[in-house]
C-alpha positions in Angstrom: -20.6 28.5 13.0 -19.2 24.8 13.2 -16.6 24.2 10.8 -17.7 21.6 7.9 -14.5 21.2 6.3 -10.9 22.7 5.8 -10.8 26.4 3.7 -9.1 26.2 0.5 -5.4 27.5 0.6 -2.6 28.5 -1.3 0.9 26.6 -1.4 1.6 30.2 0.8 -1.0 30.4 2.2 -2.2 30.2 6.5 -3.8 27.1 7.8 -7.0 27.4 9.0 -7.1 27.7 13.0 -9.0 24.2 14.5 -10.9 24.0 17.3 -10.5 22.4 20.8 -11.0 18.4 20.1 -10.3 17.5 16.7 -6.6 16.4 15.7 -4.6 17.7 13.1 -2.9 14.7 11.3 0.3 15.4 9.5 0.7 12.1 7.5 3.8 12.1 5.2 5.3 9.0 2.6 7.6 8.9 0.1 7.3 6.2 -2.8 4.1 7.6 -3.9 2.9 8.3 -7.5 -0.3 8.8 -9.5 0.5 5.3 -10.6 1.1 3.7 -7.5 -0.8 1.4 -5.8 -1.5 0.0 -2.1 0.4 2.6 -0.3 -1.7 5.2 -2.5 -4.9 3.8 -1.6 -4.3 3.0 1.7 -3.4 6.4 2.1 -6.4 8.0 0.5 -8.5 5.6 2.3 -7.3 6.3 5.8 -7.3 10.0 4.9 -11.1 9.6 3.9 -11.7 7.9 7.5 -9.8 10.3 9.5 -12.1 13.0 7.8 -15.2 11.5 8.3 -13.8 10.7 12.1 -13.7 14.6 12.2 -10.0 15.1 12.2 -8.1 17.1 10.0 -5.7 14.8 8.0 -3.0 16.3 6.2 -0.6 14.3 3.2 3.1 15.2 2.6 4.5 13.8 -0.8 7.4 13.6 -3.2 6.2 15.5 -6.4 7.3 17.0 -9.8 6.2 20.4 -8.6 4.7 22.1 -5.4 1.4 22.4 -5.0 -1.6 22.0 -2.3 -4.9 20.4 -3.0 -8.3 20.3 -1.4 -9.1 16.5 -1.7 -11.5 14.0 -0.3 -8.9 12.5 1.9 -8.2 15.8 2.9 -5.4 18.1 2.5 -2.1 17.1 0.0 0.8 19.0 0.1 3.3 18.0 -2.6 6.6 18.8 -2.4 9.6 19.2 -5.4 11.6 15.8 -4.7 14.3 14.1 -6.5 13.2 11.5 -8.5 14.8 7.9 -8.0 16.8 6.4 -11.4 15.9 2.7 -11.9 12.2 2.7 -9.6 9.8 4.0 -12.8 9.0 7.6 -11.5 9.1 7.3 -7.4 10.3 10.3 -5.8 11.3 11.2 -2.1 11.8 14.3 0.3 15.0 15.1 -0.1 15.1 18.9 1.6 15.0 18.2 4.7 15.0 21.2 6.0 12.2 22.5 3.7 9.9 19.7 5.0 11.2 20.4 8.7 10.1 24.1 8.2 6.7 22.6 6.7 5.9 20.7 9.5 6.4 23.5 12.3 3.8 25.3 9.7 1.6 23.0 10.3 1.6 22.4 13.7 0.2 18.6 13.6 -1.6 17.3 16.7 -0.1 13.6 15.6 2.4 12.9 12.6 2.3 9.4 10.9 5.5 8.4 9.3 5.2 6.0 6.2 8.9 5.4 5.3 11.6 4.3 8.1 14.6 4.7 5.5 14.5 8.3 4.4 12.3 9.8 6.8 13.2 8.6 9.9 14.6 11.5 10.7 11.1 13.2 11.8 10.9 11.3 15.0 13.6 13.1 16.3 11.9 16.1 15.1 8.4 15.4 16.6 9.7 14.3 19.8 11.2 17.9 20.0 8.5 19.5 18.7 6.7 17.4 21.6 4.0 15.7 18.7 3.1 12.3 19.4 4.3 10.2 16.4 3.9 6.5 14.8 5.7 5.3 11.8 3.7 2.6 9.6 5.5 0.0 8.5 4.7 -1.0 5.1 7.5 -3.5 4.3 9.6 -6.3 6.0 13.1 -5.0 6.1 14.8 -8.1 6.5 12.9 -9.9 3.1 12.8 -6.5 1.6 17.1 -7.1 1.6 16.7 -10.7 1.1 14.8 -10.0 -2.6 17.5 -7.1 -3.1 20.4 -10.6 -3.0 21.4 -9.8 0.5 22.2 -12.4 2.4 19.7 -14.1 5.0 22.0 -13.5 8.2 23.2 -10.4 6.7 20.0 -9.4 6.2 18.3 -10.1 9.5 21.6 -8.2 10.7 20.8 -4.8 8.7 17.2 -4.9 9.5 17.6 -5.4 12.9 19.6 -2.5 13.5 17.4 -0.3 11.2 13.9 -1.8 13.3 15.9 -0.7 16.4 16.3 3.0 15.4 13.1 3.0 13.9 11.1 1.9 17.4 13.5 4.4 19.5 12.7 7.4 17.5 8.6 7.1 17.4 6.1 6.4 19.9 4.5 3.7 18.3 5.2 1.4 15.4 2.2 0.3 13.3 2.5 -3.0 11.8 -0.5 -4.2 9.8 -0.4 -8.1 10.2 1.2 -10.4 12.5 4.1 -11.5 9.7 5.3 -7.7 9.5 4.9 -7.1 13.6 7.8 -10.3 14.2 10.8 -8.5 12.9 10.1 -5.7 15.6 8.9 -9.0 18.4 12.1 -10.2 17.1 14.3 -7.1 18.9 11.8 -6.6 21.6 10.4 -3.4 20.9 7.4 -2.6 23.3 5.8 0.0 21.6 4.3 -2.2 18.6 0.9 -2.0 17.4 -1.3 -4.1 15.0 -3.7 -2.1 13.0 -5.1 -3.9 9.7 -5.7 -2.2 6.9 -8.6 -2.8 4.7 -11.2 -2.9 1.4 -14.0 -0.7 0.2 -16.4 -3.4 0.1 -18.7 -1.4 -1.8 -16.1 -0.1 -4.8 -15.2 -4.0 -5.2 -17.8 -6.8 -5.3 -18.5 -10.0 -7.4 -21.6 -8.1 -9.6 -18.2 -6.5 -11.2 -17.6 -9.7 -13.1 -17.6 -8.7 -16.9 -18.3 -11.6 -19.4 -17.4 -9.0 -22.8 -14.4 -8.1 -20.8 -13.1 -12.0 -20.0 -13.8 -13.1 -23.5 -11.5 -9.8 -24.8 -8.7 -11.4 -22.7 -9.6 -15.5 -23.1 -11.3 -17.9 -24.9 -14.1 -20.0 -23.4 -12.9 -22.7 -21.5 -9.8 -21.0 -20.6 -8.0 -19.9 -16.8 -8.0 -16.2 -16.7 -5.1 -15.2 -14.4 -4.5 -12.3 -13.1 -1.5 -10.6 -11.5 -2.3 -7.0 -10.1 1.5 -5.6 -8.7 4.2 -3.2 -9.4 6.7 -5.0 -11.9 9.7 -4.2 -9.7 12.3 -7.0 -8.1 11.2 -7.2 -4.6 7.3 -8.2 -5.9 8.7 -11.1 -8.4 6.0 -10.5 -11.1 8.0 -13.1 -13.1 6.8 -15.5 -11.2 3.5 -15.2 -12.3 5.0 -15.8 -16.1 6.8 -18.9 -15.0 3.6 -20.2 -13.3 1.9 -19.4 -16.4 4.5 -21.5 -18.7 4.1 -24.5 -15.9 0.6 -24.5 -16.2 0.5 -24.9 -20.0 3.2 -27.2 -20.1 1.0 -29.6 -18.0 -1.8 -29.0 -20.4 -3.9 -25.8 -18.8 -4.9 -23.7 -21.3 -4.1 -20.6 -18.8 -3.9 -17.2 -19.8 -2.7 -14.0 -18.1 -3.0 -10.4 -17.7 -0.6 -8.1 -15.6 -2.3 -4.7 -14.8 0.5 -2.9 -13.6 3.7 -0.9 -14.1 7.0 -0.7 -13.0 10.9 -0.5 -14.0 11.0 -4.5 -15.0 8.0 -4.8 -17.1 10.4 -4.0 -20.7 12.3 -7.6 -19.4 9.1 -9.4 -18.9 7.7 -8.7 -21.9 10.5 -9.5 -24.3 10.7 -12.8 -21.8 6.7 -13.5 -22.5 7.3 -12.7 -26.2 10.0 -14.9 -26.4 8.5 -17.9 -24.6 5.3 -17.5 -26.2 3.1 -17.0 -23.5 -0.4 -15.4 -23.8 0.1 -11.9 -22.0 -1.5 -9.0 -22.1 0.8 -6.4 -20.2 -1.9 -3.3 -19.3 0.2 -1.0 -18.0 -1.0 1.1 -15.0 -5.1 0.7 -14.4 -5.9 4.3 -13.7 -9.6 3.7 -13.7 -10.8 2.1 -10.7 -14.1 0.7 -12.0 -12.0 -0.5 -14.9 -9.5 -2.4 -12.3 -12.7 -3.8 -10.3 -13.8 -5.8 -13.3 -10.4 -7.4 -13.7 -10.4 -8.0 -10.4 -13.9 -9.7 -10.5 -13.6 -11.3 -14.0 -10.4 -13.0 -13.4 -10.5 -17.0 -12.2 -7.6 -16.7 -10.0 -5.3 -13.6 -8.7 -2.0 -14.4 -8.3 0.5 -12.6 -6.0 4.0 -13.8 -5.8 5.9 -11.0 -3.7 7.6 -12.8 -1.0 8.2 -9.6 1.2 3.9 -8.5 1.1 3.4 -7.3 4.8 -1.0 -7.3 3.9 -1.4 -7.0 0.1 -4.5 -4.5 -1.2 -4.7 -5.7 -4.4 -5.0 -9.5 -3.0 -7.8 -8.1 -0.7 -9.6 -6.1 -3.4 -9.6 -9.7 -5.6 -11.3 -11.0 -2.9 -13.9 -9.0 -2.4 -14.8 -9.5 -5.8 -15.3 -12.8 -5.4 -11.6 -14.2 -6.9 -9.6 -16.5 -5.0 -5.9 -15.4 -4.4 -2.8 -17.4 -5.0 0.2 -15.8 -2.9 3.4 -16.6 -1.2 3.8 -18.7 1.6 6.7 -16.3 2.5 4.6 -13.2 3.0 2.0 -11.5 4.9 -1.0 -12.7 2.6 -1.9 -16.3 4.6 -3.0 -14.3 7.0 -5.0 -12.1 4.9 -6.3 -15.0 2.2 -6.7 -17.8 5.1 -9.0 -20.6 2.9 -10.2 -17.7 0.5 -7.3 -18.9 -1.9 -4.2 -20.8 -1.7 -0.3 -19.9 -0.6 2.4 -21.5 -2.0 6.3 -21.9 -2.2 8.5 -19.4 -3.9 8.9 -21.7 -7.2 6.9 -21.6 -10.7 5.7 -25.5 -9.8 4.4 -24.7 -6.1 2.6 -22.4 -7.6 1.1 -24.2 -10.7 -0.2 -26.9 -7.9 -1.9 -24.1 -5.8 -3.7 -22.4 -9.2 -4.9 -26.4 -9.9 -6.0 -27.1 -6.3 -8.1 -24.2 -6.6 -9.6 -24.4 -9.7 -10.5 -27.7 -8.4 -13.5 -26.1 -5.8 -16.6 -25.5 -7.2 -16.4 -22.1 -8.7 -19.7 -20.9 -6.7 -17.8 -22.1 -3.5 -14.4 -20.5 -3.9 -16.0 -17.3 -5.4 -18.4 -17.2 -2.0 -15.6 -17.8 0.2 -13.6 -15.0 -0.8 -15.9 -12.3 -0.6 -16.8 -13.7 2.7 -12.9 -13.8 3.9 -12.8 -10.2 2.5 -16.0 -9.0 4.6 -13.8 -9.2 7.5 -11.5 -6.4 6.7 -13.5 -3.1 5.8 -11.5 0.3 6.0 -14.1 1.2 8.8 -12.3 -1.2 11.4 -8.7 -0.1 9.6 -9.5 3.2 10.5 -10.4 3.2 13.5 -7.4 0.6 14.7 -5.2 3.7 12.7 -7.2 6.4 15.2 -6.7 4.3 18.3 -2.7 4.0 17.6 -2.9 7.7 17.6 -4.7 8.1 21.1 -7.4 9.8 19.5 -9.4 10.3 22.9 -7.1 12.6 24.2 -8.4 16.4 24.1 -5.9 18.8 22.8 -5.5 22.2 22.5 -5.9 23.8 19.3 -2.8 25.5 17.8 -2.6 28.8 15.0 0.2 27.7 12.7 1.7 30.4 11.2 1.6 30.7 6.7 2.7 27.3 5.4 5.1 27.7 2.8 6.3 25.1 0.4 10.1 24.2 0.6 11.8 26.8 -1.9 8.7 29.2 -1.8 9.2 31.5 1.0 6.4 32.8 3.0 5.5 34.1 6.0 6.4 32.1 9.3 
């Protein structure tokens, strides 16, 4: 009888045995919470692709507390992991060992990597367990360590060195846009790939536009802005605020909301309070639906992180018909093109940018950014993610032995 879907299990419990042809995906991140964002949904969403591909994906992360889960993206597996002081609640693997003994449990077909600090160490591992493995790079190291105050040369130095490790120890490195792929073009690596990711074009369209929810955030006749990030250095959420203050200095009656959470957002909202700006900090959006609406109510989305290697939450504005403001330093020209605007990394740059777009027709920018968004559907991610992995190759199906959670025994 075909097999329609993994068997429920128990953190000690076996693995179901697969058959000839479909791959078993061991995917495993760190930096992941219930309240995190784009490398949470791209996660899930890839996960849901793989699934529907007919693969077996599998998710390793940081948690409070073991446990394994039966989920639409397929399997999690959370493991105990430290928690890191100072980053609002991100955890990591720190047991090394535990996750090494978890992964020869497993068995994967492919593993995909999504941290190159930390977890770099399981290239050496898959190469000896002979599994063909990518790391996704999620981040620029070099302006990663330029927002952190390290210096440019410095910088460039550190990340080169780190890039170089990282391309040695996996067979492929995925890079999402062009700007993330040059720091690895930069040290000639030759086992680079470009694989987009992308929007749920159906969760996120313009009908999402709320007119009870804009006029609970703005008066008529104001700019709704809206800034959709983690409040943490390296994304520069003050920037938003400062862009906010410029625009109503030059007369814009401007308003913002910040949906997100993060270990900076006490500093920006004693600085909003103090400057009198009109802010309305929402904390984490859990609700998706919820999130949408913002997303598609909102006149302009602003996103100021200068180290963005593709930005979801840009994307998702687009799709609901909201032009997007970002950095010129980041990824997101790529992704925005003439859905939006990019500007330079000050408060007035990007005051100018929010004025040159509010000066299109709204029925013309609105049209323009879903249309730029319609180009990057998780279907195309997906199968860019599957083609990284050499998903045409047949393989031989393995029988792990009883997968055990770091710290809870088993049978091997």
């Amino acid at each position: 009888m075909p097999r329609t879907g993994p068997a429920p299990v128990r953190p000690d419990g076996p693995f179901p045995v697969r058959h000839t042809g479909p791959l078993r995906i061991v995917r495993i991140a760190n930096f992941v919470t219930p309240s995190s964002g784009g490398l949470r949904t791209a996660l899930r969403e890839l996960g849901r692709g793989y699934r529907a591909a007919g693969h077996e994906p599998v998710l390793i992360v940081p948690g409070e507390r073991a446990c394994v889960a039966d989920t639409d993206q397929g399997r999690v597996v959370t493991v105990p992991g430290p928690e890191l002081p100072g980053t609002g609640g991100y955890r990591v693997l720190a047991d090394r060992r535990g996750v090494a003994r978890l992964l020869e449990r497993l068995a994967p077909d492919r593993l995909e990597v999504s941290d190159r600090t930390t977890l770099r160490w399981t290239g050496a591992w898959a190469r000896r367990a002979r599994v063909p493995a990518v790391m996704v790079s999620h981040e620029a190291a070099d302006a990663v360590m330029r927002t952190w105050g390290l210096p440019p040369r410095l910088a460039r130095r550190a990340a080169d060195s780190l890039n170089s490790r990282t391309a040695y120890a996996y067979a492929r490195v995925v890079c999402t846009t062009e700007w993330a792929e040059r720091e690895f073009v930069r040290i000639g690596a030759g086992n680079v790939v470009r694989a987009p990711l992308g929007v749920d074009l159906r969760d996120r369209h313009p009908g999402l536009r709320d007119a009870r929810l804009r006029a609970a955030h703005a008066r008529e006749g104001d700019v709704l802005l809206l800034l959709c990030s983690r409040l943490s250095v390296e994304k520069r959420p003050g920037r938003a605020l400062d862009a906010l203050a410029e625009l109503r200095g030059r007369g814009v009656r401007a308003v913002l909301v910040v949906a997100g959470d993060g270990p900076l957002r006490p500093r920006l909202e004693q600085r909003a309070g103090e400057r009198r700006l009109p802010v309305t900090f929402l904390g984490h959006v859990a609700d998706r639906a919820a999130l949408g609406a913002l997303q598609a109510t909102a006149d302009v989305c602003l996103a100021p992180g200068p180290c963005e290697t593709f930005g979801l939450a840009a994307l998702e504005a687009l799709a609901c018909g909201t032009p997007v403001v970002a950095s010129a330093s980041s990824a997101l020209p790529e992704i925005v093109g003439g859905a939006g605007a990019v500007a330079a990394d000050t408060a007035d740059a990007f005051a100018d940018a929010v004025q040159a777009v509010l000066g299109r027709p709204e029925r013309d920018r609105r049209q323009r950014a879903r249309a730029r968004a319609e180009g990057f559907g998780w279907d195309a991610a997906v199968a860019a993610f599957l083609a990284a992995h050499d998903t045409g190759a047949v393989v031989e199906p393995k029988a792990p032995g009883a997968v055990a959670l770091p710290g809870h025994g088993g049978a091997g």
